[in-house]
N, C-alpha and C positions, 0 to 999 in steps of 0.2 A: 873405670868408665868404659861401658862396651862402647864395643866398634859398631858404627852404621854401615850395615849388607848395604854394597852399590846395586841399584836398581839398572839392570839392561836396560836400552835403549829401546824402543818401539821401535818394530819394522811395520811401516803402511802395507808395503806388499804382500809381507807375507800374513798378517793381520786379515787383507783381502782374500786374498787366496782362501785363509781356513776359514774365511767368512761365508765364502762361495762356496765352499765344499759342505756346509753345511746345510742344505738345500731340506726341509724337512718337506714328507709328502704335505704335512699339513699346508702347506705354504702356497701349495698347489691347489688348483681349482679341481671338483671332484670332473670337469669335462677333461683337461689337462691329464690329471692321473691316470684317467682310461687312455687315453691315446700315449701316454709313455708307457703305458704297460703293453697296449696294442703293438706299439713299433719293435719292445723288447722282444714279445713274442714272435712277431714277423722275423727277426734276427736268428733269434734261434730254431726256426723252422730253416731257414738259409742251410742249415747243417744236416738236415732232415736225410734220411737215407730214401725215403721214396724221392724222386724226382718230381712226382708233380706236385707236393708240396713245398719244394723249394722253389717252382715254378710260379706257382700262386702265392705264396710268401714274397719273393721279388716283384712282382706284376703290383701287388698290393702296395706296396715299400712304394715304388717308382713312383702308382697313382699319388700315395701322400705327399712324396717330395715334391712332383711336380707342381700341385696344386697348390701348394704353399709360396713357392717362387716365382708362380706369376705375375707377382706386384708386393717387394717387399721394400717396405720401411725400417723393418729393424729385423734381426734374425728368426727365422719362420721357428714356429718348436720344433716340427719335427726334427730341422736341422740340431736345434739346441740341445734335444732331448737323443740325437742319435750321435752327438759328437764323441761324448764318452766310451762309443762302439765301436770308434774309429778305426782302432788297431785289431780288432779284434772281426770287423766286416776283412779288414785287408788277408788278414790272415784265411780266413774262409774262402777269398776271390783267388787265394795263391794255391790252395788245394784243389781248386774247380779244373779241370781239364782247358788243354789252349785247346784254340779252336771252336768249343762250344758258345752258339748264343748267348750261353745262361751266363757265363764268362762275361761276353761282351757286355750284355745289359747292366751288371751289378757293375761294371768298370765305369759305366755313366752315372752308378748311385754314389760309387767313390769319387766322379769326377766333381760332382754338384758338392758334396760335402766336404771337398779341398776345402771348399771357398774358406772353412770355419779352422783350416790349419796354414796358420800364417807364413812362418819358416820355409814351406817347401812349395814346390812349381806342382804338389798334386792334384789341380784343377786341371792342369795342362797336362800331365801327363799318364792319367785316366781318359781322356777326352779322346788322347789319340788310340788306346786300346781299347775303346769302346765301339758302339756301334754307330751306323751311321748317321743317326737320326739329326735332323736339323737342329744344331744349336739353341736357335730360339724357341725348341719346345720348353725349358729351362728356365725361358725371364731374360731379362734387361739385367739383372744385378751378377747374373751368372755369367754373360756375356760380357758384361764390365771386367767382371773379376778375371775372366778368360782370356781378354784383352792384354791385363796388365803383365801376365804370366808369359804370351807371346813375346812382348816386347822388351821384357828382362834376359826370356832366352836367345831372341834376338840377338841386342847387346851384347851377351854372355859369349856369341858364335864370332861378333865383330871382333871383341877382343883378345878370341884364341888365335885372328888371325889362319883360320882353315882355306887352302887354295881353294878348296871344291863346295866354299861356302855357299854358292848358288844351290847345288845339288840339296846342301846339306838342310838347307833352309826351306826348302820345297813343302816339307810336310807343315811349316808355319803356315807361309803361302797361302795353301787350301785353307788352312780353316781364317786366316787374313778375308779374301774373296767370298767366303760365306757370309761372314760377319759384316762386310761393309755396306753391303745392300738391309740386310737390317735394321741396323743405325740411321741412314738415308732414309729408310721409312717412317722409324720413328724418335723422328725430331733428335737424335740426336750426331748431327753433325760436325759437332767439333770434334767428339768421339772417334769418327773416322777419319778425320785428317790428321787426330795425333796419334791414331795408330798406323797410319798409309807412310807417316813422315817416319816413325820411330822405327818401321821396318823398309825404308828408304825406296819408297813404292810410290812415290806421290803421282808420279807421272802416269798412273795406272786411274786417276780419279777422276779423271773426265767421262770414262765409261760408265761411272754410278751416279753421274749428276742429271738432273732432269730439271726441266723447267719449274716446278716446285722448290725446286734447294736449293739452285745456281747462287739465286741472292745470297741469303745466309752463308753458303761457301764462300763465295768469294770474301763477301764482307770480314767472314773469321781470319780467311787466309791473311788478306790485309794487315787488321788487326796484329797479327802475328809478326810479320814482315817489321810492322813500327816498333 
């Protein structure tokens, strides 16, 4: 009598995963396949030995990023299409000279592109090696996401228990005070009260409220209170 081979068990995850990974071009729309082949190529100019091609490679990169992230509903492609370069942008921005623009700018392409690596705070902490440019050139989804990475590092400073945590906190701060006049403007206000609370600043929100929001603040405050 043979023996019946025990059948492994299905793993769902990992079923997905090689599901995923399976991505055929076909699968792709032929508008799609140019623009992931565009952004590849922009990548690898990034590496270029002329300058002004890794200039205009970045600039290009930037223009995609940003235009996709001014109003997302679901993950823009370029992001989707550039995540798998992830390690490999990082690696390029680690060779670039400190100091240099071109540095700064690509540290704001790694910043936007945290948002698609869950594990670590690097939304947040490209954002602060970047250049100055106002947050909200980026989107609402990038500033949410921005948000939460604050308020974890936050926490994270509260419970090392640091004497000179005011100090230390500072560079939060700034980008806290950019972000909450933002939100204020558009409609999203409870946003900024749970982030003014979460980095124990509330007292600081009477300065962003205007005759437009008061209601809805308070009303939220409230709410909260009960």
């Amino acid at each position: 009598m043979s023996e019946k081979t025990a059948t492994p068990e299905a793993n769902p995850k990992q079923d997905k995963d090689a599901e995923e990974s399976k991505i055929a071009p076909e699968e792709l729309s032929e508008e799609d396949l140019q623009l992931k082949e565009e952004l590849l190529l922009l990548v690898d100019r990034l590496e270029d030995e002329e300058m002004g091609l890794r200039q205009n490679a970045l600039n290009l990169l930037r223009g995609q990023i940003r235009s996709s992230t001014s109003s997302m509903t679901s993950v823009p492609k370029p992001l989707k299409f550039l995540r798998p370069q992830y390690q490999r942008i990082e690696s390029i921005y680690e060779k670039y000279p400190d100091g240099e623009n071109l540095k700064k700018e690509l540290a704001d392409v790694l910043s936007v592109l945290g948002m698609t690596i869950g594990e670590k705070r690097d939304c947040l902490k490209y954002r602060l090696q970047g250049t100055s440019e106002a947050v909200s050139s980026w989107g609402h989804e990038y500033i949410r996401h921005l948000s939460g990475e604050i308020q974890a590092e936050y926490q994270e400073k509260i419970k090392g228990g640091d004497e000179e945590m005011e100090l230390d906190t500072e560079y939060l701060m700034e980008l806290v005070r950019e972000i909450i006049p933002f939100n204020m403007q558009h409609n999203a206000e409870c946003e900024a009260c749970d982030l003014l609370m979460e980095v124990e600043a509330l007292d600081c929100l009477e300065q962003y409220v205007d005759e437009l929001v008061h209601e809805r603040v308070c009303l939220y405050l409230v709410r909260f209170v009960e």
